[in-house]
DSSP file (Angstrom, degrees, kcal/mol; ACC not computed):
  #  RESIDUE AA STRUCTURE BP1 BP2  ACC     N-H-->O    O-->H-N    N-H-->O    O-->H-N    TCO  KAPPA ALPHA  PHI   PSI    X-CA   Y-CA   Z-CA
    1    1 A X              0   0    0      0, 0.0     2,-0.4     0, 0.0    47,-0.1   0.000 360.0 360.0 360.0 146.2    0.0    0.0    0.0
    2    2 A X        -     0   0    0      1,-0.2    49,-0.1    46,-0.1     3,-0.0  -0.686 360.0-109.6-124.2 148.0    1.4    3.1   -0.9
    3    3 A X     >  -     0   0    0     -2,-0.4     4,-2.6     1,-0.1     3,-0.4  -0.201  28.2-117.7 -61.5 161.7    1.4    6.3    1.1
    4    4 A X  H  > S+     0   0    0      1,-0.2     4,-2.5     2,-0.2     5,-0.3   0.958 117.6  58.6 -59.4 -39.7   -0.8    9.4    0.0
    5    5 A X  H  4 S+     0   0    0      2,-0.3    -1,-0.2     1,-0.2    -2,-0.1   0.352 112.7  39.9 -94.3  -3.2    2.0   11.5   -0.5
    6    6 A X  H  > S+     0   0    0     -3,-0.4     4,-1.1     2,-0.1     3,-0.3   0.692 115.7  50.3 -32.5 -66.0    3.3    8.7   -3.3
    7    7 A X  H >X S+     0   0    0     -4,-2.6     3,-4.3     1,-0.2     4,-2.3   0.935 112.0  50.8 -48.4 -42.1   -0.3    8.2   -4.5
    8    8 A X  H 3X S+     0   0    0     -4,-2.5     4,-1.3     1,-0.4    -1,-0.2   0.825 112.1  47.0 -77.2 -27.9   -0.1   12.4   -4.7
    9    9 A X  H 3> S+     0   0    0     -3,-0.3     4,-0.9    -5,-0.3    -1,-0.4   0.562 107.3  55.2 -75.3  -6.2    3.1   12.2   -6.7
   10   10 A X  H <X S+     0   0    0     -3,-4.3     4,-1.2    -4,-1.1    -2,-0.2   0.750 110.9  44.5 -63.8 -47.0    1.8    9.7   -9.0
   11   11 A X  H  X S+     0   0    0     -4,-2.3     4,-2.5    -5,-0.2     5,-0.2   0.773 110.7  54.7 -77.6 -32.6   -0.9   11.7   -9.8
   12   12 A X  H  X S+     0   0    0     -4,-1.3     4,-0.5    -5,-0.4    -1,-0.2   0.975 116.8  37.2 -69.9 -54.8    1.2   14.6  -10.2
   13   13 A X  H  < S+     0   0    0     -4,-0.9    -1,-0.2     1,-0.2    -2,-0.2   0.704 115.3  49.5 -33.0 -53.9    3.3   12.9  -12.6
   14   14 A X  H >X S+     0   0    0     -4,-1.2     4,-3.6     1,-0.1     3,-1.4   0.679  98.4  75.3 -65.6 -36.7    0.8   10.9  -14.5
   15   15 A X  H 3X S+     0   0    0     -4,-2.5     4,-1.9     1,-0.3     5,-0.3   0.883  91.5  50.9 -57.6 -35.1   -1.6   14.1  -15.1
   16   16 A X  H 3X S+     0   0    0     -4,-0.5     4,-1.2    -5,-0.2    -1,-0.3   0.720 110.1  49.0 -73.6 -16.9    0.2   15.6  -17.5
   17   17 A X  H <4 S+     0   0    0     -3,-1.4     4,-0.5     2,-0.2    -2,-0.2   0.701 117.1  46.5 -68.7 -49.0    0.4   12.1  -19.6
   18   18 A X  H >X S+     0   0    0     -4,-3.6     4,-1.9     2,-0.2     3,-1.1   0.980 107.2  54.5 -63.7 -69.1   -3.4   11.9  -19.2
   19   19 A X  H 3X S+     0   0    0     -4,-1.9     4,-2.8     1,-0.3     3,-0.3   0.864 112.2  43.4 -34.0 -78.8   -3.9   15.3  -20.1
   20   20 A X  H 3< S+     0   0    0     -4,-1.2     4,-0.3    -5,-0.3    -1,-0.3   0.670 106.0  63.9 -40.2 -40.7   -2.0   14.7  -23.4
   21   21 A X  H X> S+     0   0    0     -3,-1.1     4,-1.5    -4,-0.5     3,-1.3   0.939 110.6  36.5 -37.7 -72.6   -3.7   11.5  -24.0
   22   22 A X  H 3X S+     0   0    0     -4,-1.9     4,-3.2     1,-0.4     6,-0.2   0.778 102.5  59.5 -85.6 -26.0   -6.8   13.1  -24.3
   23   23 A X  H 3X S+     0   0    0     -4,-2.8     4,-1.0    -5,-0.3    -1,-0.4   0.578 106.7  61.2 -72.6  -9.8   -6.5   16.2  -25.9
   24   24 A X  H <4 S+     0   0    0     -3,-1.3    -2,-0.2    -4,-0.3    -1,-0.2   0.644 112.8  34.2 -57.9 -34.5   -5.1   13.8  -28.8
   25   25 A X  H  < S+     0   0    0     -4,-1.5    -2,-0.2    -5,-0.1    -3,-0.2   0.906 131.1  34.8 -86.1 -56.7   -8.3   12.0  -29.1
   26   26 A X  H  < S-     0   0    0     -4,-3.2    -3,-0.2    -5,-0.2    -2,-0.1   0.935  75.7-150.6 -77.0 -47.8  -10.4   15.0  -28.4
   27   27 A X  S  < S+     0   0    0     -4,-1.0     2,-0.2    -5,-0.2    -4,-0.1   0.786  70.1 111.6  60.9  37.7   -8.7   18.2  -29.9
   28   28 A X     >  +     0   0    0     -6,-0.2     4,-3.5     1,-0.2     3,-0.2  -0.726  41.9 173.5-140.7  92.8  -10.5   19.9  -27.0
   29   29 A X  H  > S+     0   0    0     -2,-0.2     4,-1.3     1,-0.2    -1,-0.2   0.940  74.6  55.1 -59.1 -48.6   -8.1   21.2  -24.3
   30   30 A X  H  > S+     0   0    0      1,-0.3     4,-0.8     2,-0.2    -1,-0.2   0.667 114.7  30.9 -95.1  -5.4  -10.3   22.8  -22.4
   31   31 A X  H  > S+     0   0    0      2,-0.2     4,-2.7    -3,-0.2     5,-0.3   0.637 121.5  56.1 -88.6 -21.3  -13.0   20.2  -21.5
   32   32 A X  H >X S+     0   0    0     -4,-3.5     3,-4.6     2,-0.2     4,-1.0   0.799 109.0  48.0 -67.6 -83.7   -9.8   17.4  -21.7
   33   33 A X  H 3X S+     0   0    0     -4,-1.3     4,-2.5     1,-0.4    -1,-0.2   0.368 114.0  47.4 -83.7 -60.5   -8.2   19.8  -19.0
   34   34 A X  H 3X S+     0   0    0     -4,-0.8     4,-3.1     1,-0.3    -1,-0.4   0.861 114.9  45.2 -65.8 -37.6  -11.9   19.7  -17.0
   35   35 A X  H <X S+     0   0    0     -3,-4.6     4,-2.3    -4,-2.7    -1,-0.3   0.947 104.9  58.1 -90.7 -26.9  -12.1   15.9  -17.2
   36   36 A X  H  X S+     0   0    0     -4,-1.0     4,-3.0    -5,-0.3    -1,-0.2   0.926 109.9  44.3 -57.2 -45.8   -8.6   15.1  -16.2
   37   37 A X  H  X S+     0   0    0     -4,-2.5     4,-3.3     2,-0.2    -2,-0.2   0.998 108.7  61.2 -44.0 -65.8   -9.1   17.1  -12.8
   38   38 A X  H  < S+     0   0    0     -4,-3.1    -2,-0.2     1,-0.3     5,-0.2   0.851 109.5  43.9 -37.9 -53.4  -12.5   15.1  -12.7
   39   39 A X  H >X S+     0   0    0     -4,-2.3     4,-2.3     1,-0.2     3,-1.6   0.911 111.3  45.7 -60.1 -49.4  -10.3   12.0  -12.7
   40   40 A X  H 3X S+     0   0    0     -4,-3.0     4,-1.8     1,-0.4     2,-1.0   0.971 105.6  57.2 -86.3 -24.7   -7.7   12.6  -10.4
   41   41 A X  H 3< S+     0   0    0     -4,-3.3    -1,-0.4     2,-0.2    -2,-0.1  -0.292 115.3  45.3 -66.0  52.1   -9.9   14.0   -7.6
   42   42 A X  H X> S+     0   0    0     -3,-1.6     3,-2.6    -2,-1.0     4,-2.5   0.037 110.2  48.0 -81.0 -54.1  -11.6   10.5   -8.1
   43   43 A X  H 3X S+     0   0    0     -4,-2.3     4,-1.9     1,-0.3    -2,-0.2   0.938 112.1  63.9 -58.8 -65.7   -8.3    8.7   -8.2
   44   44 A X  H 3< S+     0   0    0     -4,-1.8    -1,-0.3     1,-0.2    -3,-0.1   0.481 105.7  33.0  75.1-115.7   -7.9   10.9   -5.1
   45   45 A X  H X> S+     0   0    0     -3,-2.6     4,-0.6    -5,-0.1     3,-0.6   0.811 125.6  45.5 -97.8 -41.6  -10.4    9.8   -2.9
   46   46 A X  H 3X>S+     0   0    0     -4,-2.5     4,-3.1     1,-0.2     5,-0.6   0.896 101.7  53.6 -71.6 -33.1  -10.2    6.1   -4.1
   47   47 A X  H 3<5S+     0   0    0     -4,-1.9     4,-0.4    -5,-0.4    -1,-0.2   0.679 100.9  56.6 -64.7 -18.6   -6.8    5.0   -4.4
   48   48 A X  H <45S+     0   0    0     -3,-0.6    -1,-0.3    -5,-0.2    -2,-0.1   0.779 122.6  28.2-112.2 -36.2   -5.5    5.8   -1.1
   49   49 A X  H  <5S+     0   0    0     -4,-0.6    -2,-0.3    -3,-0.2    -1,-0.2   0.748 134.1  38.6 -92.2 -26.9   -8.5    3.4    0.8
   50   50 A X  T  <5S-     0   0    0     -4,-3.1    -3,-0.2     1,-0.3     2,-0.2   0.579 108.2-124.1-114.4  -7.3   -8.8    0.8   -2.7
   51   51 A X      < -     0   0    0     -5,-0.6    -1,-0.3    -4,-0.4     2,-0.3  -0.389  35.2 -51.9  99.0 161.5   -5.4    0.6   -3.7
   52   52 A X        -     0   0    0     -2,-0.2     2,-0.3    -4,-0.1     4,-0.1  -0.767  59.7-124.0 -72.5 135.5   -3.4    1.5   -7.1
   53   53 A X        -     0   0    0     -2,-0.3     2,-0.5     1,-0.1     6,-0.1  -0.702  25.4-101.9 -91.3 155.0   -5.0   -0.2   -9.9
   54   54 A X  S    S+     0   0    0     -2,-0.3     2,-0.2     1,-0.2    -1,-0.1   0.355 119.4  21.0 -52.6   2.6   -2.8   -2.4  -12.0
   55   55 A X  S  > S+     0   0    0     -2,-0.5     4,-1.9     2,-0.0    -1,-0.2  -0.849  78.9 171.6-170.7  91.1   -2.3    0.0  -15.0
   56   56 A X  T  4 S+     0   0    0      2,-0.2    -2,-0.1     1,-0.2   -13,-0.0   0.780  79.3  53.5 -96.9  -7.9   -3.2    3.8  -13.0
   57   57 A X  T >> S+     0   0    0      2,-0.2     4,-3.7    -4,-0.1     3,-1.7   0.860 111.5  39.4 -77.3 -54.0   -2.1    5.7  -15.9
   58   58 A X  H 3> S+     0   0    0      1,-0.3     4,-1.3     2,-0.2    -2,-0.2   0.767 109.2  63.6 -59.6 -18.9   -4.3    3.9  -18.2
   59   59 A X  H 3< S+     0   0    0     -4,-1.9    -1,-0.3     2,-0.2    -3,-0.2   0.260 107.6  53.3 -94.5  -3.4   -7.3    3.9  -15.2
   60   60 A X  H <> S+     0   0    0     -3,-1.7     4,-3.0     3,-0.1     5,-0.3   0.714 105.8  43.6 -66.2 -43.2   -7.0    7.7  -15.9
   61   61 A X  H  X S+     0   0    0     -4,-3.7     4,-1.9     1,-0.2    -2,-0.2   0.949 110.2  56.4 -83.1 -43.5   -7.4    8.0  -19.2
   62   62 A X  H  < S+     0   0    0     -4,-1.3    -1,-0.2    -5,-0.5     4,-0.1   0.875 110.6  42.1 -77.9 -18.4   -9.9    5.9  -19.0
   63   63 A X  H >> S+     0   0    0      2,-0.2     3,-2.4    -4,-0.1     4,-1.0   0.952 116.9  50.5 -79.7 -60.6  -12.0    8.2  -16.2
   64   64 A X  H 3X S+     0   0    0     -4,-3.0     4,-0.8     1,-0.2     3,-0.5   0.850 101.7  56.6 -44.7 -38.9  -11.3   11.0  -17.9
   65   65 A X  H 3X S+     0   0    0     -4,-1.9     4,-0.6    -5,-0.3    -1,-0.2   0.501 113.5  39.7 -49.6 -22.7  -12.3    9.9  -20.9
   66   66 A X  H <> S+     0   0    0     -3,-2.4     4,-0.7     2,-0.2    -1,-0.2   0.491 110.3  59.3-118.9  -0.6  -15.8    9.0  -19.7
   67   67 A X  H >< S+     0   0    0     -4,-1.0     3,-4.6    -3,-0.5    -2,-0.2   0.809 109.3  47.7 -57.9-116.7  -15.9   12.4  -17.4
   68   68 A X  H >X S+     0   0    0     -4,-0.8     4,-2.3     1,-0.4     3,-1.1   0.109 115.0  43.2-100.9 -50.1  -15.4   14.2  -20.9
   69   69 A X  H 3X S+     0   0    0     -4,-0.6     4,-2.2     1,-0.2    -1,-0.4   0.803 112.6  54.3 -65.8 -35.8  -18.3   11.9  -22.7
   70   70 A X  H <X S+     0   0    0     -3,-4.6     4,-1.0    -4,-0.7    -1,-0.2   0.819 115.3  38.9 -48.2 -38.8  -20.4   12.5  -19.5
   71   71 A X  H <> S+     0   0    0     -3,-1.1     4,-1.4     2,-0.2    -2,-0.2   0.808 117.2  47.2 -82.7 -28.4  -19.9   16.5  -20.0
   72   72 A X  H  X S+     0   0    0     -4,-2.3     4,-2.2     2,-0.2     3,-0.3   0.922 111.5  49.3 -67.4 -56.1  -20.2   16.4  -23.7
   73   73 A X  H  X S+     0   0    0     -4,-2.2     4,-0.8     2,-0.2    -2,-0.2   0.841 119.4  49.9 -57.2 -39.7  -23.9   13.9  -23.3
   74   74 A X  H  X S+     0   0    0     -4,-1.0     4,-2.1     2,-0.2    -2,-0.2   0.848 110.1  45.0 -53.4 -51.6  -24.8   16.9  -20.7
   75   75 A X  H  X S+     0   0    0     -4,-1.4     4,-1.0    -3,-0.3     5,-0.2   0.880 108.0  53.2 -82.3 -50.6  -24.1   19.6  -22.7
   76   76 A X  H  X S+     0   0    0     -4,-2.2     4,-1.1     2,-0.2    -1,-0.3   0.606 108.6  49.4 -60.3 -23.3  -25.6   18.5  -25.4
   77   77 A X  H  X S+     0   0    0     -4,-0.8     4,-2.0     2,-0.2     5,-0.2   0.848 108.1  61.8 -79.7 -38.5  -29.2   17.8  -23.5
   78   78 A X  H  X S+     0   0    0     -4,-2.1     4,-1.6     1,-0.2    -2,-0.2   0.756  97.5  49.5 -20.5 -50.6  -28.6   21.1  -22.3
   79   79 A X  H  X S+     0   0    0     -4,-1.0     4,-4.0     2,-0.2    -1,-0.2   0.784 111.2  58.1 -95.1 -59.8  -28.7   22.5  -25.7
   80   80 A X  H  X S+     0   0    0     -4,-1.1     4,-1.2    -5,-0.2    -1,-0.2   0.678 101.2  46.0 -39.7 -40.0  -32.0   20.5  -26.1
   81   81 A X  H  X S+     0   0    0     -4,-2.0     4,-3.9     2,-0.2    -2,-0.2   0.857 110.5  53.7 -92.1 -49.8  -34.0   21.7  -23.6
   82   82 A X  H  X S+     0   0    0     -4,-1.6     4,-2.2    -5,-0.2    -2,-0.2   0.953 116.1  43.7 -66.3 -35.8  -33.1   25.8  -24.4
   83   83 A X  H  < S+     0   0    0     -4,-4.0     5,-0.3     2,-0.2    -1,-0.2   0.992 112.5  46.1 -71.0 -33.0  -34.1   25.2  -28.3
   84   84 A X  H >X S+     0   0    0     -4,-1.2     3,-1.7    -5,-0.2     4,-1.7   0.986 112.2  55.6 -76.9 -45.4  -37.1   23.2  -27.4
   85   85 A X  H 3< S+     0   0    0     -4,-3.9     2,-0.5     1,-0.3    -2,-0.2   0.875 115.3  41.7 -23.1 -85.5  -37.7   26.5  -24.6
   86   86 A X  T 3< S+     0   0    0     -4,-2.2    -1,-0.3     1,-0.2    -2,-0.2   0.188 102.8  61.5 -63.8  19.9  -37.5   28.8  -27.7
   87   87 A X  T <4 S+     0   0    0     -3,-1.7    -1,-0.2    -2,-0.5    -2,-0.2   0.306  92.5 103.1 -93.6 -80.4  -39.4   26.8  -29.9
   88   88 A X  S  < S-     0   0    0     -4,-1.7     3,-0.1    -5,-0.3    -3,-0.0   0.339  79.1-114.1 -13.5 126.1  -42.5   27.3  -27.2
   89   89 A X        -     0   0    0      1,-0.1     2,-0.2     3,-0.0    -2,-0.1  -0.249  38.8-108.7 -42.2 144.2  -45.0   29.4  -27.6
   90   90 A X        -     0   0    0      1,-0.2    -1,-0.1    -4,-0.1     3,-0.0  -0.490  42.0 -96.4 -45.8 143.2  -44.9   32.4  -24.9
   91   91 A X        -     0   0    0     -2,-0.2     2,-0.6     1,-0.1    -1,-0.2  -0.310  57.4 -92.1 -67.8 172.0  -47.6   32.2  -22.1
   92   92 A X        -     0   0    0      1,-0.1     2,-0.7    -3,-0.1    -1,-0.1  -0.705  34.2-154.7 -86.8 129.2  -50.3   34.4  -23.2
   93   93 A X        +     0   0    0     -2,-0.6     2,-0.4    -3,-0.0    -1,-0.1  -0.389  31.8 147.6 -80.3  51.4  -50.3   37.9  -22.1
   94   94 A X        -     0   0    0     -2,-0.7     2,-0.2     0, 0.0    -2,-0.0  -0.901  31.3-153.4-115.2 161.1  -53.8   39.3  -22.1
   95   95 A X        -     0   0    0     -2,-0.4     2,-0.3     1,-0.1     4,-0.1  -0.548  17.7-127.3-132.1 137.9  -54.6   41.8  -19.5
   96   96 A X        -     0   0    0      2,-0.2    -1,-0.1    -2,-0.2     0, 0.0  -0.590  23.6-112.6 -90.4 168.9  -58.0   42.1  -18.5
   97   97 A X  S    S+     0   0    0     -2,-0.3     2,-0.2     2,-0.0    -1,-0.1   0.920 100.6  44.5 -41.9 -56.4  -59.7   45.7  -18.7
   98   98 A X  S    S-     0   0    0      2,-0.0     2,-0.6    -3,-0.0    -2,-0.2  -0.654  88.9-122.5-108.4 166.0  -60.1   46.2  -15.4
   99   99 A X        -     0   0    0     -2,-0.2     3,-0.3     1,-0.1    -2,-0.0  -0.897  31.0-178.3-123.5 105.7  -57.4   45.5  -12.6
  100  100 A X        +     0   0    0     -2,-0.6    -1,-0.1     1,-0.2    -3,-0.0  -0.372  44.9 106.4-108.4  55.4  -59.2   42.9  -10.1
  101  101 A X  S    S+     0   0    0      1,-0.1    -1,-0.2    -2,-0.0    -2,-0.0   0.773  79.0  49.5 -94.0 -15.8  -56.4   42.3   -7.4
  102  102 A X  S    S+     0   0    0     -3,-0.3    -1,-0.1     2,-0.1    -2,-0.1   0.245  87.4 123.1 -90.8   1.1  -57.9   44.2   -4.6
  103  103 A X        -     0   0    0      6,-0.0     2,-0.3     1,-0.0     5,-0.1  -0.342  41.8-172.7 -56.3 135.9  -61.4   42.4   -5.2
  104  104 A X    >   -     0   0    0      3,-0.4     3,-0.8     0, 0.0     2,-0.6  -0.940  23.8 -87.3-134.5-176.0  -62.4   40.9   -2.5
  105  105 A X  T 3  S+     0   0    0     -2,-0.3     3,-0.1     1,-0.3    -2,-0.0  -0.542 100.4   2.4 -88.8 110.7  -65.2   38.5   -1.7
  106  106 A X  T 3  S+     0   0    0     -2,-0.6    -1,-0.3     1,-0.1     2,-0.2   0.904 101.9 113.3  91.4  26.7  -68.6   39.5   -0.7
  107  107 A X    <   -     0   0    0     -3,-0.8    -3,-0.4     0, 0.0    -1,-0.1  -0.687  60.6-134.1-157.0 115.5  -67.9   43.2   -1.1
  108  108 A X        -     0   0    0     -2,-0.2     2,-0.2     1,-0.1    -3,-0.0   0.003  14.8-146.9 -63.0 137.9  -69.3   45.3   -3.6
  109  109 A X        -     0   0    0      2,-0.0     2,-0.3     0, 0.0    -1,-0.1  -0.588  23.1-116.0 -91.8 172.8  -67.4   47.7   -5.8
  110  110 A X              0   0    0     -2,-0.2     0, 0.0     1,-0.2     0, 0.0  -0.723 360.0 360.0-109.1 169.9  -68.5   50.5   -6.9
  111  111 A X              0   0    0     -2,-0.3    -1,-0.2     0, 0.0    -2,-0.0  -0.025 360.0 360.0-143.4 360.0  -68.7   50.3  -11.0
């Protein structure tokens, strides 16, 4: 079992590796950048209680890599939801004549 302050130099070491990995595949530095953080704060919190896994560079790339598909499938629903929002009618705005918020019940107004 390996200390944290190994695991934290591992990571420190490996990120830049990851990082490189995926912005090859992606051509998108700045969400590879986001999903590689996502992965080592997972790697993180697990590794220190779970162990190293047998290949920890390659168990990065491969969390980052499905952070990045997670943000991408997110963004993209995102995207969905505001056009189908501007597709949508607008509630209707008609104003009645007279302004009846001070009506109250069982007390006559005067006309």
């Amino acid at each position: 079992m390996r200390t944290d302050a190994e695991i934290e130099g591992l990571l420190r070491e490996l990120a830049p590796q990851v990082l490189g990995a995926l912005v090859r595949r992606s051509g998108d530095f700045e969400g590879s950048e986001d999903a590689v953080q996502e992965a080592l704060l997972a790697a993180a919190r697990h590794w220190p209680r779970e162990g190293l896994p047998d290949n920890p560079r390659g168990r990065l790339i491969q969390t980052a890599t499905r952070k990045m598909t997670d943000q991408i499938r997110s963004e993209i629903a995102r995207r969905r939801r505001e056009e189908v929002a501007a597709r949508q009618e607008p509630p209707s705005t008609d104003v009645p004549d007279s302004d009846d918020t001070l009506l109250l019940d069982g007390v006559s107004q005067p006309e």
